[in-house]
C-alpha positions as CSV (number, residue, x, y, z in Angstrom):
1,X,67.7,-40.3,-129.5
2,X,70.1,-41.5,-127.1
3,X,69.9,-40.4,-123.6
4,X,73.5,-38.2,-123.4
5,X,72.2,-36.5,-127.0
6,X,68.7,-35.1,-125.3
7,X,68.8,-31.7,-124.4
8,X,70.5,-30.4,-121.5
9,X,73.9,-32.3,-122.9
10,X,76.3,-29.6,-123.6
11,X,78.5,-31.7,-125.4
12,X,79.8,-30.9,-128.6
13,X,78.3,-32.9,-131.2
14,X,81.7,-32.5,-133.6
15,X,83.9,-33.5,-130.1
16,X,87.0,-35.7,-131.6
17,X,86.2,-37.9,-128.9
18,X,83.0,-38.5,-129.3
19,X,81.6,-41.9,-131.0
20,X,78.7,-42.4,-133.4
21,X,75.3,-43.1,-131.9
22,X,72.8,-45.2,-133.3
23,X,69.4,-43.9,-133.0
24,X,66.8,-46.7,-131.9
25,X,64.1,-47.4,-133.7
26,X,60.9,-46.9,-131.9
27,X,58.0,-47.5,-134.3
28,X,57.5,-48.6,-138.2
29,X,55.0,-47.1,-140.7
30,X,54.1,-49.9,-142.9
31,X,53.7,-48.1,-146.3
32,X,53.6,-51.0,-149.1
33,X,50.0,-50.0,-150.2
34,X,50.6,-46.5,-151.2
35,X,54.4,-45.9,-152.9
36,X,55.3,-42.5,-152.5
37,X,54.7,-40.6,-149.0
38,X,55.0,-36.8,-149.1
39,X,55.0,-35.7,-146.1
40,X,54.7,-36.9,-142.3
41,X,53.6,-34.9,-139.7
42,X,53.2,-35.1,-135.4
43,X,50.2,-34.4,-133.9
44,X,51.1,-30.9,-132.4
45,X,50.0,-30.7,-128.6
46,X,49.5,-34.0,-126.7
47,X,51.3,-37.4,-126.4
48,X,53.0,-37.6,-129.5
49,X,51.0,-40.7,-130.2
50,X,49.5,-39.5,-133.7
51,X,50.7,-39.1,-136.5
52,X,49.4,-37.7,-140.1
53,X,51.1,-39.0,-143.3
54,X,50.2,-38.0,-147.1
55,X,51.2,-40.7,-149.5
56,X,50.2,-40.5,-153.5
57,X,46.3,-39.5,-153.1
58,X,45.7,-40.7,-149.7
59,X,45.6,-38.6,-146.0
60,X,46.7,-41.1,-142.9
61,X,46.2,-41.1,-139.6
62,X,48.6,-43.7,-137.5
63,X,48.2,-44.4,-134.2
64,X,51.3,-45.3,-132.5
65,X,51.3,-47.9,-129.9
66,X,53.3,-48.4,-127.0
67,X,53.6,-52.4,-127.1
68,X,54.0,-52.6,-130.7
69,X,56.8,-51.2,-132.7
70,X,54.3,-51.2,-135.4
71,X,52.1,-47.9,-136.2
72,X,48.5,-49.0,-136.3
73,X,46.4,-47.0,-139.2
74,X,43.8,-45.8,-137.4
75,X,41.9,-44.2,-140.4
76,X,42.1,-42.9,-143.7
77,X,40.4,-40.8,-146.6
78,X,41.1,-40.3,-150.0
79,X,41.4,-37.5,-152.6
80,X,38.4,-38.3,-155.6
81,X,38.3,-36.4,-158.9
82,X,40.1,-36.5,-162.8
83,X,43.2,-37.7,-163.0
84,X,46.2,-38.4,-160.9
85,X,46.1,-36.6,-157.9
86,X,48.7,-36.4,-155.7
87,X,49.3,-34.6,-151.7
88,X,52.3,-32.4,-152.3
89,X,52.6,-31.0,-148.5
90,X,49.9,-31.0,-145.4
91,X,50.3,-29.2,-141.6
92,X,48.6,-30.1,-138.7
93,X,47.0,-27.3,-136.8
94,X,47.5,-26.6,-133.0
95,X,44.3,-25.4,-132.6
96,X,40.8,-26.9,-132.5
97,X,41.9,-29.5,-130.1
98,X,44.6,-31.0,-132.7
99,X,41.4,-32.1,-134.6
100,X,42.2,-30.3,-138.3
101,X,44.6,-30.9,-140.8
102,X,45.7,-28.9,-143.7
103,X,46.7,-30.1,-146.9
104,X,48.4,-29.4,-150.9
105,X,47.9,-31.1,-153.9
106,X,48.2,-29.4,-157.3
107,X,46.7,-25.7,-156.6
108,X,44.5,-26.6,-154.1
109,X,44.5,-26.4,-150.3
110,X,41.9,-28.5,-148.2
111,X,41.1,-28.8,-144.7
112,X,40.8,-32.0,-143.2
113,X,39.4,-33.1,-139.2
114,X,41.0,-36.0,-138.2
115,X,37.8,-37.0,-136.2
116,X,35.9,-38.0,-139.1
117,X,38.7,-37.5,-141.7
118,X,36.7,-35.4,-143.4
119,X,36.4,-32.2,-145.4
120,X,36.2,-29.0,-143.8
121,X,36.8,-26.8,-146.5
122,X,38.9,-26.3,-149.8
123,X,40.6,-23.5,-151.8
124,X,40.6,-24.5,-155.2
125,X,43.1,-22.0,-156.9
126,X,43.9,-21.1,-153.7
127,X,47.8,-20.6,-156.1
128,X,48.2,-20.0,-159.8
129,X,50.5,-22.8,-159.9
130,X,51.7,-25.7,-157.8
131,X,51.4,-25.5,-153.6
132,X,54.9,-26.0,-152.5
133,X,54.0,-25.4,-148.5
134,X,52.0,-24.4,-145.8
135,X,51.7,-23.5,-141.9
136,X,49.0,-22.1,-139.6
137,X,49.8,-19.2,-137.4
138,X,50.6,-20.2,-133.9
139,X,48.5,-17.6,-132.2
140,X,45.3,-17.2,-134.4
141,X,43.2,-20.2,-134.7
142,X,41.4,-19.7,-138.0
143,X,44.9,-18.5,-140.4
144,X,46.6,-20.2,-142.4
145,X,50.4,-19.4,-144.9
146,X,50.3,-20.9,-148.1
147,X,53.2,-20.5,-150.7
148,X,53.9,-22.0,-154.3
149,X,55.2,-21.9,-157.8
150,X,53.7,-18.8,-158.8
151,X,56.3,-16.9,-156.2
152,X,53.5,-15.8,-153.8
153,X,52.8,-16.2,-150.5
154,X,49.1,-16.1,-149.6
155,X,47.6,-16.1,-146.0
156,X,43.9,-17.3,-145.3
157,X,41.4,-17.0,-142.7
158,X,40.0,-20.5,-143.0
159,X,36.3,-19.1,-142.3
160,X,36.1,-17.3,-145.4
161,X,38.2,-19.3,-148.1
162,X,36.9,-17.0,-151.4
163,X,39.9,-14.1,-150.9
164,X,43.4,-14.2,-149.4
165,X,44.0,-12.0,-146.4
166,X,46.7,-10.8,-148.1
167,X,49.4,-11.7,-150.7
168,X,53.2,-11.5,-150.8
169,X,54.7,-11.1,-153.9
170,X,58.5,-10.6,-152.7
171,X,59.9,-13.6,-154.3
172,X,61.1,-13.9,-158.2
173,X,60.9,-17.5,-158.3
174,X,59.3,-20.8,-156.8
175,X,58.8,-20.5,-153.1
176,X,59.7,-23.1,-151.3
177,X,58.7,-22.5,-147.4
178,X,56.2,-20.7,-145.3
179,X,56.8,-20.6,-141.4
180,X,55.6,-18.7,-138.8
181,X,57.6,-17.4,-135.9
182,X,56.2,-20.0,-132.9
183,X,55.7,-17.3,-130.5
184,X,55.6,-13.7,-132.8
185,X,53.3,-14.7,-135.3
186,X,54.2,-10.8,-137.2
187,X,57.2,-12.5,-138.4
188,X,57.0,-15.3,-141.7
189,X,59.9,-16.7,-143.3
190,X,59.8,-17.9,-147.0
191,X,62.6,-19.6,-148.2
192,X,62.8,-19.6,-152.4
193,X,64.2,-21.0,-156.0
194,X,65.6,-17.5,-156.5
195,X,68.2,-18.4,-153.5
196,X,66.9,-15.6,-151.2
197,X,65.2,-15.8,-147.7
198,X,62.9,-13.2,-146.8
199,X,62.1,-12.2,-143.6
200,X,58.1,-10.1,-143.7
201,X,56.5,-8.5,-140.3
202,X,53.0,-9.0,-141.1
203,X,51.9,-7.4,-138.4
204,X,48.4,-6.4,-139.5
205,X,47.1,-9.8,-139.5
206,X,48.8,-10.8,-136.5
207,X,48.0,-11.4,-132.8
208,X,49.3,-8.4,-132.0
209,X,48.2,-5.7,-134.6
210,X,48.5,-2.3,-132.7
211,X,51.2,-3.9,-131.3
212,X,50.0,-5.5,-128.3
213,X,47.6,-8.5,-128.1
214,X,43.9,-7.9,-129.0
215,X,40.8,-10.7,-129.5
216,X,38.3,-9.9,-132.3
217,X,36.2,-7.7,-129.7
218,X,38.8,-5.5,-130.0
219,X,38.7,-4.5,-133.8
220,X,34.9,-4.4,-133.9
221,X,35.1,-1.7,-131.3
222,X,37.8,0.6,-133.1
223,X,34.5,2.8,-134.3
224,X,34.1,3.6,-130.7
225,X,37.5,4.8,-130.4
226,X,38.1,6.6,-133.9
227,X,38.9,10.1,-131.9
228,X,41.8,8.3,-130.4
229,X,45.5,9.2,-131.1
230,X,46.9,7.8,-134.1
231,X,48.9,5.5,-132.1
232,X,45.9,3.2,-132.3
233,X,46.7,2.9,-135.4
234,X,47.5,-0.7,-136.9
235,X,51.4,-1.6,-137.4
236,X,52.5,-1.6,-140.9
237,X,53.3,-4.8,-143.0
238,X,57.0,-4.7,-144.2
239,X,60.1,-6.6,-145.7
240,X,61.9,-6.8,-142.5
241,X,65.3,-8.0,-143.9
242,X,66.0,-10.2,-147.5
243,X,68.9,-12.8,-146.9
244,X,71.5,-13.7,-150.0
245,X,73.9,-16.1,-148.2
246,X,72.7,-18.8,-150.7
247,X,74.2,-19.6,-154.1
248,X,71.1,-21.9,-155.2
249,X,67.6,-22.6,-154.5
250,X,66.2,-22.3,-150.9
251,X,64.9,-25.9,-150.0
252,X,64.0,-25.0,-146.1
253,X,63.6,-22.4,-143.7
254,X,62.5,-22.9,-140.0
255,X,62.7,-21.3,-136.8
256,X,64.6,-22.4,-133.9
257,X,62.6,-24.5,-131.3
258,X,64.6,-23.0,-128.3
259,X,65.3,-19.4,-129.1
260,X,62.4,-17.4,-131.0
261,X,64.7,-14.8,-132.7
262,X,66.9,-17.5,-134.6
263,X,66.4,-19.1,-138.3
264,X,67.4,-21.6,-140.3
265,X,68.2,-22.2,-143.9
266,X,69.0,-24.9,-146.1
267,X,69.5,-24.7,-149.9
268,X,70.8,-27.1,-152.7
269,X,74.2,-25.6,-152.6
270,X,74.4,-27.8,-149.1
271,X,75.0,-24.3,-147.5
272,X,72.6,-24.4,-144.4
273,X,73.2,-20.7,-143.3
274,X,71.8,-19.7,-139.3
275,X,70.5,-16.1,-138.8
276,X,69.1,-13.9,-135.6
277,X,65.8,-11.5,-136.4
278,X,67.8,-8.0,-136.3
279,X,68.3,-6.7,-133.0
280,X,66.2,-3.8,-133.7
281,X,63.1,-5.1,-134.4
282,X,63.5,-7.6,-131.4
283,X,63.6,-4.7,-128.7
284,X,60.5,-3.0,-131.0
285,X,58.4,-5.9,-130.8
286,X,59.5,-6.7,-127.0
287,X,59.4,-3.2,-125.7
């Protein structure tokens, strides 16, 4: 981006007087040998020298290189079975030393470390139909968000793959998105097909569960503690707020990078619609 554009320029961008800027291109991915590419995605923590990209059937890892405005493909694996198969959506996790990758093709999800590029582990019918998204909470190393076409939004612990963690079934249609809040991991958006966004609190499978921050020790040693007042008690999960500012389907939801209580949506009506997390909730989760 252009130096005035970087943040800290509080310039508006729709300013009469400003010009266009052309954006300068640092780096190429040379994709000729695989035609259609899904989905590319940074390397989380670090330089922002790595890069993962999905294209058709295959999972790449490009190295980008400072002399060079060419990406070098440092390795690669490939998806092997019946038929065509085809990555529909990956995320790379910020945990594990940036070393995992997640990915979705057909109903399946599959874990992937970049090391080795190699399988860690895979959900087969991890959704009744097509895996639209996916994202891994922030603050707890082994979960993972999935979401799909049979309007359900599924969360993992990546240790035990068998069962969900638990299931939302708030959506009448497609779903779209899955993102966790970057630093309250209670809160999920989904954006869907049935031109809603729905804000959840899953609060019982956050970080903060009894509404404060707790490790694993903690849980294992609520039997000691059972004579305790019922404020111990974990938080309820809960449909914190359903947004209908969209006439069509709900293509993308995200949360802001600067301010954690703002959210973005984006649907086919060309409607992108900006929301805050109600005031309410904010002081109860702060306070």
């Amino acid at each position: 981006m252009p130096k005035e554009l970087e943040s800290g320029s509080h310039e508006s961008p729709d300013d009469s007087s400003s010009t266009a800027q052309t954006l300068e291109l640092l780096c190429h991915l040379d994709n000729t040998a695989h035609s259609n590419m899904a989905c590319v995605v940074w390397e989380p923590m670090g330089d922002g020298k790595k890069i993962i990209s999905l294209a058709d059937n295959h999972i790449l890892l490009w190295d980008l290189q400072e002399s060079s405005s060419q990406a070098v493909l440092a390795s690669s694996a490939s998806l092997g079975g019946k038929g065509q198969l085809k990555f529909t959506s990956g995320r790379w996790s910020p945990h594990h030393n940036c070393t995992q990758v997640a990915t979705a093709n057909d109903t399946t999800l599959r874990g992937w470390d970049t090391r080795t590029m190699s399988q860690i582990y895979c959900i087969e019918n991890a959704h009744g139909q097509l895996v639209r998204d996916l994202d891994f909470n922030p603050n707890k190393q082994y979960y993972l968000a999935s979401c799909g076409d049979d309007c359900k939004v599924k969360f993992w612990d990546t240790r035990n793959v068998t069962e969900p963690v638990k299931t939302l079934e708030e959506h009448s249609h497609w779903v779209w998105n899955v993102r966790y809040n970057h630093s309250h991991d209670q809160l999920v958006l989904t954006g869907s097909s049935d031109s809603r966004v729905i804000l959840s609190n899953m609060v019982s499978i956050s970080s903060e569960p009894f509404g404060h921050l707790v490790d694993d020790d903690d849980i294992s040693d609520q039997e000691d503690h059972r004579s305790e007042e019922k404020s111990k008690e974990p938080l309820q999960d809960n449909v914190i707020a359903t947004y209908e500012e969209h006439e069509d389907s709900v293509y993308a939801v995200d949360w802001s990078s600067a301010d954690p209580w703002l959210f973005a949506s984006l649907s086919y009506d060309g409607r992108l619609v900006i929301n805050r997390v109600p005031r309410a909730l904010k002081y109860h989760i702060l306070l």
